[in-house]
C-alpha positions in Angstrom: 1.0 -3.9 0.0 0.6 -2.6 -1.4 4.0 -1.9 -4.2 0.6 0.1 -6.5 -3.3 0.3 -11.5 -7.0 1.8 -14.7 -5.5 5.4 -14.2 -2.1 5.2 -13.4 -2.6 6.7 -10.3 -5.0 4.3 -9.1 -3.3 0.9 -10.6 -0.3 1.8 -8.6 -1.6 2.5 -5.7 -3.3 -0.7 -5.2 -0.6 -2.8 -7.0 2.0 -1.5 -3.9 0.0 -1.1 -1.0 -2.1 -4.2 -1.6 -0.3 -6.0 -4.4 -3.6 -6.8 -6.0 -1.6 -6.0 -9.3 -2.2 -3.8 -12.1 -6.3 -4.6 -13.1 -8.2 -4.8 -10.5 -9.6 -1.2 -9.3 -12.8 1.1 -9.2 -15.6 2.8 -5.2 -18.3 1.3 -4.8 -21.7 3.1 -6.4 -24.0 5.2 -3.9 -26.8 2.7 -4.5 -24.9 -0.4 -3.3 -23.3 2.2 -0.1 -27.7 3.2 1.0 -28.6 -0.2 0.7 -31.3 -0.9 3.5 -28.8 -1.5 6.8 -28.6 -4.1 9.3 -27.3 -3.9 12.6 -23.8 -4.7 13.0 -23.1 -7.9 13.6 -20.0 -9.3 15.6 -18.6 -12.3 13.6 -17.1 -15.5 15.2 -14.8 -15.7 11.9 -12.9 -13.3 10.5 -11.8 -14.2 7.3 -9.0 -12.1 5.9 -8.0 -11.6 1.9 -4.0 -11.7 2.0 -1.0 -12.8 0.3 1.8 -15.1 1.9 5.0 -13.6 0.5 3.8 -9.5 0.9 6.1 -7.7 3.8 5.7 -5.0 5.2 2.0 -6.0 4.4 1.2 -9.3 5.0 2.7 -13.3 4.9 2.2 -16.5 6.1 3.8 -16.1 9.5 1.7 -12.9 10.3 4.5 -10.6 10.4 3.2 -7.7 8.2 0.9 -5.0 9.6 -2.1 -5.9 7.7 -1.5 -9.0 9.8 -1.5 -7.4 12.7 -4.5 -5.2 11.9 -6.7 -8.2 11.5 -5.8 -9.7 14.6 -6.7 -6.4 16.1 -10.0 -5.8 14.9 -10.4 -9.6 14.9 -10.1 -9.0 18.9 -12.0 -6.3 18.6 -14.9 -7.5 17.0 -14.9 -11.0 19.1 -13.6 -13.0 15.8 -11.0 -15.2 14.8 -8.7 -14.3 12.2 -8.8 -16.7 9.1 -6.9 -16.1 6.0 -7.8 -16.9 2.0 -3.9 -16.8 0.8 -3.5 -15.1 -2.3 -1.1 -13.8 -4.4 -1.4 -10.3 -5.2 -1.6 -10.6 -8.4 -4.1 -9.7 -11.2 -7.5 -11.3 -10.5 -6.6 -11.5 -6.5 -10.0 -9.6 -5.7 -11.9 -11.6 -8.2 -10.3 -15.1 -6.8 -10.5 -14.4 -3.0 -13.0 -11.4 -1.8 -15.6 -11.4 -4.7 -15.3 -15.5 -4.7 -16.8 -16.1 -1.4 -14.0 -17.1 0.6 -12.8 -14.2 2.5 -14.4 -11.2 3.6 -11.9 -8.4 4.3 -9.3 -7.2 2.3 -6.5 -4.7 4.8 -5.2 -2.2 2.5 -6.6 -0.9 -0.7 -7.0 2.9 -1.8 -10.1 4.7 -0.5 -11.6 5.3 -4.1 -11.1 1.6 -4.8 -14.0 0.4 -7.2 -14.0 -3.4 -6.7 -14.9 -3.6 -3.4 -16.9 -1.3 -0.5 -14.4 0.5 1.4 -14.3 1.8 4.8 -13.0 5.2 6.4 -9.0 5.4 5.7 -7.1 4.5 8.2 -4.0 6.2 7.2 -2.8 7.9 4.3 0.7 7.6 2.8 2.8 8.9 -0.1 5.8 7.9 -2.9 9.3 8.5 -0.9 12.8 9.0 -2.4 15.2 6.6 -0.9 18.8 7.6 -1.1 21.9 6.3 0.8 22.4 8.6 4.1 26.7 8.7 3.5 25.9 9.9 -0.7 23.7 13.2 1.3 22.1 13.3 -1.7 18.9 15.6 -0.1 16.6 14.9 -2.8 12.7 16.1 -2.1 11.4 17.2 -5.8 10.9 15.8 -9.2 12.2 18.8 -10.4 16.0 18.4 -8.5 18.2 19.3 -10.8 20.8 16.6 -9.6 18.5 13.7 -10.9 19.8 14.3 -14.0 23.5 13.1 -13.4 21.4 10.0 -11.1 20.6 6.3 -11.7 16.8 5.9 -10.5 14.8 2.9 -9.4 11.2 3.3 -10.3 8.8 0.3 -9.2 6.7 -1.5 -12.3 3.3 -3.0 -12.2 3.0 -3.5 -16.1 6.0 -4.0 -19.0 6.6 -0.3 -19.4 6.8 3.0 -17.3 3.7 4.3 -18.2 1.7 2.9 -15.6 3.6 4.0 -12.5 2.9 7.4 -11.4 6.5 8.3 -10.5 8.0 7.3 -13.2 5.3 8.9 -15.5 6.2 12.2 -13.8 10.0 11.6 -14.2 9.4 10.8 -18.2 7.8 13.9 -18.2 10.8 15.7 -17.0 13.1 14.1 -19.7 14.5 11.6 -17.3 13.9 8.4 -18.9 17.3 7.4 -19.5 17.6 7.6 -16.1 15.5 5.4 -15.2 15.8 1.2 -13.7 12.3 -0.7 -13.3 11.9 -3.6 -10.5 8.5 -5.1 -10.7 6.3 -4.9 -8.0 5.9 -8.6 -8.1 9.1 -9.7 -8.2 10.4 -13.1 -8.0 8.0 -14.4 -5.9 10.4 -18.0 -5.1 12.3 -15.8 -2.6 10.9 -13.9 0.8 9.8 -10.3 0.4 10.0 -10.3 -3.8 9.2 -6.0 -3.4 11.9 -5.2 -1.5 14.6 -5.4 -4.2 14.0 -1.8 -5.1 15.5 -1.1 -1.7 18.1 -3.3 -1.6 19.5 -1.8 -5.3 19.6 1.7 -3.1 21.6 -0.1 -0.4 23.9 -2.0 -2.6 24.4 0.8 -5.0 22.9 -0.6 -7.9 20.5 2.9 -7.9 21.6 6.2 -7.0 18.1 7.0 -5.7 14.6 4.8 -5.6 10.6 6.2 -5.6 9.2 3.4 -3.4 5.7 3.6 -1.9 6.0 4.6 1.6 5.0 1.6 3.7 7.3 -0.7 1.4 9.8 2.0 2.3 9.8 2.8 5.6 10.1 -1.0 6.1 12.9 -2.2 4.3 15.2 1.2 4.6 15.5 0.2 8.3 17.0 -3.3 7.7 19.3 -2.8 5.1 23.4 -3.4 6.2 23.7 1.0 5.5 21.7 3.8 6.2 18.6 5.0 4.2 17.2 8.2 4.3 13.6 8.7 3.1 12.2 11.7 2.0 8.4 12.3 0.4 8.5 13.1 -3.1 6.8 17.1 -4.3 4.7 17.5 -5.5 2.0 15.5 -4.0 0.0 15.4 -7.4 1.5 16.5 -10.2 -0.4 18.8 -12.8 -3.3 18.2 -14.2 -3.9 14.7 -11.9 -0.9 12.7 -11.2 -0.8 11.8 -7.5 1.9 10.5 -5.6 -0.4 10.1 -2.0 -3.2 8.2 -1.1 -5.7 7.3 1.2 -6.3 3.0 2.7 -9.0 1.5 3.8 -10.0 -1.8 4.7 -12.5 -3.6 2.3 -15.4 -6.1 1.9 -17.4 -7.3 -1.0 -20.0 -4.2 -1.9 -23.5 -5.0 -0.4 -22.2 -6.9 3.0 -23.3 -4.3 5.5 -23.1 -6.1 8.3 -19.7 -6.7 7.9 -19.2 -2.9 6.8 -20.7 -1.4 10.0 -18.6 -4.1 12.3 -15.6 -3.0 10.5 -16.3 0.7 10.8 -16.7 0.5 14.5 -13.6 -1.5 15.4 -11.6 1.0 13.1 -12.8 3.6 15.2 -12.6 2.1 18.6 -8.7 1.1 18.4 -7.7 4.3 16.1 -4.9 5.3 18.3 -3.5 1.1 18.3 -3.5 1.3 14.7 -1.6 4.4 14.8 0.6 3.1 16.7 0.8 -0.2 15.0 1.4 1.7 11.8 4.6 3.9 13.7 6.1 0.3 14.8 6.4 -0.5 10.7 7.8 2.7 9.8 4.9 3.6 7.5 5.4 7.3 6.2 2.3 9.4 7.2 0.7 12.6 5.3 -2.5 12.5 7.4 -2.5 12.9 11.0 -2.4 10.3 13.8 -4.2 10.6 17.0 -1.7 11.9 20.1 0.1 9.8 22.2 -2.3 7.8 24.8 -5.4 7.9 22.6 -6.7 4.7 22.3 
C-alpha cells in the first residue's frame, strides 16, 4: 500500500494503500460494469499486479498481506499465484494491469477509476501515531496541543496540498508544524514508507498521520511503544476524507475474472479478516465474528 491521488482524497488513498503513486485514479463506468457476463471461470494462473519493496502490502519475498491475499484466493480459485513486479509509482496501472501482463491488482480504493473494482474487502482510515511514554492522547485535528507539536505528514507530490491530512491541518493554521516523508521513499533500502514511523519512534516527530495499514504494521516493530489512534473527523467539511474503502481490481471489461474474484472474496471473508488482524490493519468497517469462515 497503499502510503495514498486527482482529488486529494482519492490520490492519497491509492498512493498509500497501493502505492500506485499520485496519477493514476478514477470507477469504472456502468456500461463497461453490464457488459454481457460470462460464467466465472477458474484460472490456472493468477497473475498478480505488485510491487517488490511495499510492506505491509506486498514484496518480493511475499511477506505483505496483499501477498498473502493472492495466495488465498489463488487457492481458492484453483490458480497459481504469478506476479508482474512493479514499482508503485506513477504509471504502475498503465505499465502492469492495463499492459496485459497481470490481471489483479490487491488493494486500491473502491471508487478507483482505472480499473473494475470488486466489493471492499476492508475499510481503513488516517491514524495519529504518537510515542506511548510522551501520553500525548491525540484523536482530533482540532487538539489544541498540536500546536506546540512537530508533525509527520506523508507526501505523494512536492507540496502538502495533495495529502488529505495535511490539507486539513493547513487548514487549521498548522503548517509550520508540519515534516513531509514521501510515500515513495528511498526505494534502495527495504520498506522506503515506513520512515514516517520510524521519525515517531526516534523522536524526530512529535506525532505522525500515517494511513492505517502502513501503521498498524510498522508501530509494532519499532525499539518503543506506539500508540495509534484514528484521526476525527472521518471527512472533514465540505469533502475531505480521512477513510476509505479496498477492493481488489482487474482491467474494466474482464468479467470472467471479476466474477471468479467476487466469489473467492466471499467464500474466505472471515480468512481475510483474519489475515488482515495478523498485520495490524486498523478497521472502520466490521469484520465477520470469530469462526466465520
Amino acid at each position: 500500500m497503499s502510503s495514498r491521488f486527482p482529488d486529494a482524497g482519492t490520490v492519497v488513498a491509492v498512493t498509500l494503500l497501493l502505492g500506485v503513486a499520485g496519477g493514476a485514479l478514477m470507477a469504472s463506468t456502468p456500461a463497461v460494469q453490464s457488459a454481457a457476463r460470462s460464467e466465472p471461470r477458474e484460472p490456472r494462473e493468477l497473475r498478480v499486479c505488485a510491487d517488490s519493496n511495499n510492506l505491509p502490502f506486498s514484496n518480493a519475498r511475499g511477506e505483505g498481506f496483499e501477498n498473502r491475499l493472492a495466495e488465498l484466493l489463488g487457492h481458492e480459485m484453483g490458480a497459481r499465484v504469478r506476479y508482474t513486479w512493479w514499482p508503485q509509482r506513477r504509471g504502475f496501472v498503465r505499465h502492469t494491469l492495463n499492459a496485459g501482463d497481470c490481471d489483479l491488482v490487491a488493494g486500491v480504493p473502491t471508487s478507483f477509476e482505472l480499473a473494475w473494482t470488486t466489493r471492499p474487502y476492508y475499510r481503513s482510515t488516517y491514524v495519529f501515531v504518537t510515542r506511548k511514554d510522551r501520553d500525548l492522547r491525540i484523536a482530533s485535528f482540532d487538539d489544541p496541543v498540536l500546536k506546540k507539536l512537530r508533525i509527520g505528514v506523508q507526501l505523494v507530490g512536492d507540496d502538502y496540498a495533495n495529502a488529505p491530512p495535511a490539507e486539513a491541518l493547513v487548514r487549521r493554521g498548522l503548517g509550520a508544524q508540519l515534516r513531509g516523508y514521501s510515500v515513495y521513499g528511498d526505494y534502495s533500502k527495504p520498506n522506503p514508507p515506513a520512515r514516517i514511523v520510524e521519525a515517531v519512534a526516534n523522536g524526530e516527530v512529535d506525532v505522525a498521520v500515517v494511513w492505517g495499514p502502513l501503521a498498524g504494521y510498522f508501530a509494532s516493530r519499532q525499539r518503543v511503544p506506539l500508540a495509534i489512534a484514528p484521526v476525527k473527523p472521518q471527512i472533514d467539511p465540505p469533502y475531505l476524507p480521512f477513510v476509505f474503502d479496498i477492493s481488489l481490481a482487474v482491467r474494466r471489461g474482464d468479467t470472467a475474472m471479476h466474477d471468479s474474484v467476487e466469489a473467492a472474496l466471499v467464500r474466505r471473508r472471515g480468512d481475510i479478516d483474519r489475515l488482515l488482524a495478523r498485520y495490524g490493519v486498523p478497521r472502520v468497517d466490521q469484520p465477520r465474528p470469530e469462526g466465520a469462515r
